[in-house]
N, C-alpha and C positions, 0 to 999 in steps of 0.2 A: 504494500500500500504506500502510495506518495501521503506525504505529510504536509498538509498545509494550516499554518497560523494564520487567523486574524483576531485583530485588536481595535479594539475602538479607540480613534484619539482626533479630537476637535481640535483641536490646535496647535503650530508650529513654535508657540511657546519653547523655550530649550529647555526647560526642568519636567513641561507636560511629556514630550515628545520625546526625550532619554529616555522617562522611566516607560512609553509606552513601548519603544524599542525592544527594551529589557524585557518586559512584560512577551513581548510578541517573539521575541526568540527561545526564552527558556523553554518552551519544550521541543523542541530543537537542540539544548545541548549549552544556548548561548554561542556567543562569537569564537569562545576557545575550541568549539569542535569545528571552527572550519580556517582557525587562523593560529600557526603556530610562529613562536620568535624566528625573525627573521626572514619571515615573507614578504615577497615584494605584492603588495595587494592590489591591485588595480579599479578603482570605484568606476561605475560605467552609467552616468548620471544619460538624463534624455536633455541636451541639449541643441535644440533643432534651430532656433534663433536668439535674437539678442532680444527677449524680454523680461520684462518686470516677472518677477514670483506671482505676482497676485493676478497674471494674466493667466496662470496655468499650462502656459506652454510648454513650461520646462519644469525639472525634479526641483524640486523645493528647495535651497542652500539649506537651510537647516536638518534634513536631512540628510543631504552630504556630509553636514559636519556633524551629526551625530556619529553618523556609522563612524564616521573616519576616526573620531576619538572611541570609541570601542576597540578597534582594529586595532588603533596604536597602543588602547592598554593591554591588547592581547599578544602582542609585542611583533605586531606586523608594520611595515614601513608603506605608508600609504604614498598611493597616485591614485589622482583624479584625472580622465582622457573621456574624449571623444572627436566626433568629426561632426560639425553643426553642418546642416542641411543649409544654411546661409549665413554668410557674414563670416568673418575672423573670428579664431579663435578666443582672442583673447577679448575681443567687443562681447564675445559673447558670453561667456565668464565674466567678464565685469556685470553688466548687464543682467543678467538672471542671478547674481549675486553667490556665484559660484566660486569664483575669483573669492572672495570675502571670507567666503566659508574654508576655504583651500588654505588660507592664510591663518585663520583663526584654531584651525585642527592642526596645525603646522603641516601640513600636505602637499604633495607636491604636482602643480599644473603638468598634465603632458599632451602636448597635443599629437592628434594622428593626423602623422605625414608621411613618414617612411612606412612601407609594405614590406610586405614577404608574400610569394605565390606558395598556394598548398594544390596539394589534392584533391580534389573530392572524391567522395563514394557514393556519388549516386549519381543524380541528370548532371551535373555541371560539374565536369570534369576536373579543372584551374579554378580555384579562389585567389583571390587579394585579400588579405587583410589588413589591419596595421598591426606596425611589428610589435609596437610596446603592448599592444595586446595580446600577443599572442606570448610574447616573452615574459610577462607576469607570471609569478605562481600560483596567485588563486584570482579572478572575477571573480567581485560583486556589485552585480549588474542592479543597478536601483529605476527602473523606472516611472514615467509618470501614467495613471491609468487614464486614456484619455480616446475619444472617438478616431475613427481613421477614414479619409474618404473614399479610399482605395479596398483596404482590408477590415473595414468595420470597426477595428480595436485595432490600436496597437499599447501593448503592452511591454513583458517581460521579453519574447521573442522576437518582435517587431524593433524591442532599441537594439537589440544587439547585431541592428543594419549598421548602427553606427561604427562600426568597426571595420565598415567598406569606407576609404578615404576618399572623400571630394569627390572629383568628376565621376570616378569609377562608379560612383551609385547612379547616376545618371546611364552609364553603359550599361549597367545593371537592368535598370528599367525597361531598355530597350531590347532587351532579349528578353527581359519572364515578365514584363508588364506587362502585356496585352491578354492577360489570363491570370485572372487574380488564384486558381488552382497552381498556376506556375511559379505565378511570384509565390505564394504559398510556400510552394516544394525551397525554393531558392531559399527564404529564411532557417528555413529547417537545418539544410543542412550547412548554414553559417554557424547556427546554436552546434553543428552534431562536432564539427572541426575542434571549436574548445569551449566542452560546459562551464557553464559557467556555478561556482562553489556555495551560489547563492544568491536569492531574488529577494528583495525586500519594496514592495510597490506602494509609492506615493497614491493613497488615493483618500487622502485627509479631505483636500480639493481635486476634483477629478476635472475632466472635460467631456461636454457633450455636444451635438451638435458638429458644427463644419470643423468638425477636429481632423488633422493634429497640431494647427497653428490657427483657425480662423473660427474657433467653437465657444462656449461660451463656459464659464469656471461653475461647476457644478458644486457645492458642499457635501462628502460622502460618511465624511469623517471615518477612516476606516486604513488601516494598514495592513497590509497583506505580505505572509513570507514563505517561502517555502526552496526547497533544492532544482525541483524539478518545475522549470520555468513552463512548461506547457502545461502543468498541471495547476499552475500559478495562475495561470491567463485562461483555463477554464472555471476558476474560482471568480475572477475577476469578471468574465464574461453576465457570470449568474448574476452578483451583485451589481452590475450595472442594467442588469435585464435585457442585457442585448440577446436577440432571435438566435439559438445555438446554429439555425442554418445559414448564416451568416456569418459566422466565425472560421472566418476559409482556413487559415492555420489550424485549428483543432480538429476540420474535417478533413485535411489532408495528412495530417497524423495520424488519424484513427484508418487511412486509405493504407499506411506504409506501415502501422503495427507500430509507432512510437509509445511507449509508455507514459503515463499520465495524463492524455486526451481523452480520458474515459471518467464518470464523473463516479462509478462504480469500483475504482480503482482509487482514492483518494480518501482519506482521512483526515478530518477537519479539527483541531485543539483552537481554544478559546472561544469568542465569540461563534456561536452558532450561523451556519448559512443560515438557516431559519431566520434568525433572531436580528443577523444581519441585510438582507437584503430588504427589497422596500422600491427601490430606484430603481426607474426605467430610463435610460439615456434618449435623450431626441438623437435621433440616425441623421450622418450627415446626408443632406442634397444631392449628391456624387452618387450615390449608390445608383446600381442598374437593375435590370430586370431579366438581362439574357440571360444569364450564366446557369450552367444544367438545358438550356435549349437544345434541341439536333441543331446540327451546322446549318443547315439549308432556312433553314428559319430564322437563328442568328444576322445570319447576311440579310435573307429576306425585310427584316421585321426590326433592324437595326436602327433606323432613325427612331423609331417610334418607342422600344424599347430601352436606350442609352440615354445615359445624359451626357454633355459637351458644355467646355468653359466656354467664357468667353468677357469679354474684359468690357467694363462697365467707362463710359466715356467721362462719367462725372468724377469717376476714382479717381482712372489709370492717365499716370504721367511718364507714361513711353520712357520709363529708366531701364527696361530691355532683361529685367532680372527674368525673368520667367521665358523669354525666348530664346536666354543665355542657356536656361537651365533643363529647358526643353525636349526630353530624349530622341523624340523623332524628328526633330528641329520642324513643328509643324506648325508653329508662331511667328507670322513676320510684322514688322512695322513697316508701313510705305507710307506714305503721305499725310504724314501726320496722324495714322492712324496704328492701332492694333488687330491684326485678324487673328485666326484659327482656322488650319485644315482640318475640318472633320472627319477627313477621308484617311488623313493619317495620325491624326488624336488615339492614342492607347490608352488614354484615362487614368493615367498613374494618378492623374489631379498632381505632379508636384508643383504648378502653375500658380495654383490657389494655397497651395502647402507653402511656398516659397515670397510669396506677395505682399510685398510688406506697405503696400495702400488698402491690402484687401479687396483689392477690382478684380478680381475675377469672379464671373457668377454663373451659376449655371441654367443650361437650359435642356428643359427635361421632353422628352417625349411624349407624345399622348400615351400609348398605353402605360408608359411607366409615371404616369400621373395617377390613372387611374389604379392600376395596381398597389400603388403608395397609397392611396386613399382607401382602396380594400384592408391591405395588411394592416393598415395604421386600426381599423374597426376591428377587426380579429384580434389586433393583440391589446389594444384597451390601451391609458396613458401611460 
């Protein structure tokens, strides 16, 4: 049985949110079962852009500095890394007050720039990673629970894209993006390359809506920890109420026989699922209607089925970020304007994920209008 904790805690206070740490680990062992003297530890916060904590875009600082000072009584030498989905590193750590936190834990900033290519064992043969992550001796992956436009949730498995450096996540999309079962599979086997030694998921304030950068800051009050991060983010799923056929990553683990996508399979200490869930997350915009269609239909039934960005004239100030970052370069400006090829849009959404006026909007199809208006009555608020 996978073991997962939750703990209830309201507040980012540092005396509330230590002892609720503490609380949410011990049956688990506490941090000494997963941190011994002289580990090089690597925290692996959700850092996707440069905003404020209270926006929810990113892992909470004070969460990174709690863990971090556990680690370090535990007598592990921390680093703090990722690779933000936009902006510089270090704007972006100042900024979501990660920088702050890094300093005050005494921790050490690293950013992913240098790679190593691995293996795979499964569809995608060549990995990149970053090196310093892969050179640590234990991940502890923290991240924030928050809506996804692409993959419904991204969670535990979802931040640990963050360890694909810069552009490469971009090439990334362009080969498993167009099949959110693919991108699926592709996360999988980033998590399978190096598990990570532990999840502990911000979802004190979660995110709903046009998440993972453009949603709106949900109150969940709630912490969640566990080893096996897919069994993390089927926990996470339930207490956010999102649709389980929806959660492409957990139903692509249960396709390939991974352990802990099974809710039958998990063992829950402290707070009850019961006791804890309650909250239905609003689904972001983005979502489609094809996926599970036959092919012919797909193609057939595609405008009316799909939704497609498209950048709002009263936002968008043609600063080119989202045609930069575009995987199938299907965004151009000409004449003082912004378009979208539809023809070649893969709907990763990182357009709308990347946009920092928030002009990108979408437009939805008729049947996947009406569809949303069904589901939405079926599944109540």
């Amino acid at each position: 049985m996978e073991e997962i904790c939750i703990t209830r805690c309201d507040s980012y206070e540092y005396s509330q949110l230590l002892s609720a740490v503490y609380k949410l680990l011990e049956p688990l062992g506490g941090m000494p079962a997963f941190v011994q003297k002289g580990d090089r530890v690597l925290l692996k916060p959700n850092m996707l852009a440069a905003k404020i904590p209270e926006q929810a875009v990113t892992t909470h600082p004070m969460i990174v500095r709690v863990v971090a000072e556990m680690v370090r009584a535990a007598g592990g030498k921390v680093m703090i890394g990722d690779s933000p989905g936009i902006g510089s590193f270090k704007r972006v750590a100042e900024k979501s007050g990660i920088s702050a936190a890094a300093k005050e834990s005494q921790s050490e900033l690293v950013e992913f720039d240098e790679v190593v290519e691995l293996q795979g064992s499964g569809v995608f043969r060549r990995i990149s990673i970053a090196k310093s992550y892969w050179q640590a001796d234990k991940i502890i992956n923290l991240p924030k629970l928050k809506t996804h436009e692409m993959m419904t949730m991204t969670c535990a498995i979802k931040n640990l894209f963050g360890a694909v450096v810069g552009v490469e996540k971009a090439g990334w999309h362009l080969k498993a993006g167009a099949s959110r079962e693919q991108f699926a599979r592709l996360l999988l086997e980033i998590y399978l390359l190096k598990k990570p030694a532990l999840n502990i998921v911000d979802g004190v304030v979660a995110m709903e809506g046009n998440g993972p950068g453009g949603g709106d800051p949900i109150r969940l009050g709630l912490l969640i920890a566990g080893i096996n991060p897919l069994a993390v983010d089927l926990v996470a799923g339930k207490l956010a109420g999102l649709p389980a056929d929806l959660l492409y990553i957990e139903r692509e683990a249960v396709s390939i026989g991974l352990a802990g996508s099974k809710l039958n399979e998990i063992m829950i200490y402290g707070t009850s699922l019961e006791m804890a869930m309650g909250s239905h997350f609003r689904l972001p915009v983005g979502l489609d209607a094809q996926f599970g269609l036959p092919a012919f239909l797909k193609t057939a039934l595609k405008k009316h089925t799909t939704s497609f960005p498209f950048a709002s004239k009263e936002k968008c100030v043609l600063c080119g970020i989202c045609r930069d970052a575009c995987p199938p370069a299907a965004i151009t400006i000409e004449n003082s304007a912004l378009s979208v090829d539809n023809a070649r849009c893969i709907r990763c959404w990182c357009c709308r994920e990347l946009c920092p006026q928030d002009a990108m909007e979408v437009q939805r199809g008729v049947l996947l209008r009406l569809f949303s208006f069904l589901s939405a009555g079926r599944r109540g608020p």
